[in-house]
N, C-alpha and C positions, 0 to 999 in steps of 0.2 A: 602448417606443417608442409603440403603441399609446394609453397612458395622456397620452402625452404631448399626442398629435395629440388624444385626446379631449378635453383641457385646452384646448390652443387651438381647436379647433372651439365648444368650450362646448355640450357636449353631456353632459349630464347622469347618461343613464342609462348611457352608451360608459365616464363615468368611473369611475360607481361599479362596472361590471363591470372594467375594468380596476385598478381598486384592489383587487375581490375576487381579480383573479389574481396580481394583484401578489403579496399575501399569502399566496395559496398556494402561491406560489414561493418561499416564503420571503422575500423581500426588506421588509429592514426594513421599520417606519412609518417613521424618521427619511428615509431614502432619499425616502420618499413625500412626505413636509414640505418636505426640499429641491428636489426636483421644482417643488413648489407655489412656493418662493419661486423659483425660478428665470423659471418663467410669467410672475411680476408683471412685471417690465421689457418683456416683450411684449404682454400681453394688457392690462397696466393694473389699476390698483387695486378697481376695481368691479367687475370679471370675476373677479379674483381673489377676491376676497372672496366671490364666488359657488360657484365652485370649491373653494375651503374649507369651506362650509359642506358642500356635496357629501362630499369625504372625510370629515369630520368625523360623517358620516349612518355611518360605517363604524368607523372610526378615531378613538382620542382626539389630533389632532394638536395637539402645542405649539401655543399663540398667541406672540403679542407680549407680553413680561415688561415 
């Protein structure tokens, strides 16, 4: 939930700690991708894409095939 809120606030450093916990909890990367595509429809394509890059500082998350 946390990761979530740091996603849409767009806060940077909230996310990548919450990705780092995410991961410590074990919860997939995929779980963390769908997260991100779930964002886009609220936060918008240029946020998002920001936000990826973000996990992506962490994570190898899929792109767009």
């Amino acid at each position: 939930m946390k990761l979530a809120v740091a996603i849409g606030a767009l806060r940077e450093g909230a996310v990548h700690a919450g990705v780092r916990k995410a991961l410590a909890q074990g919860i997939p990367k995929e779980a963390i991708a769908q997260l991100l595509a779930l964002a886009a429809g609220t936060i918008g394509l240029p946020a998002t894409v920001a936000v990826f890059s973000w996990v992506q500082d962490l994570i190898d998350v899929p792109g767009p095939a």
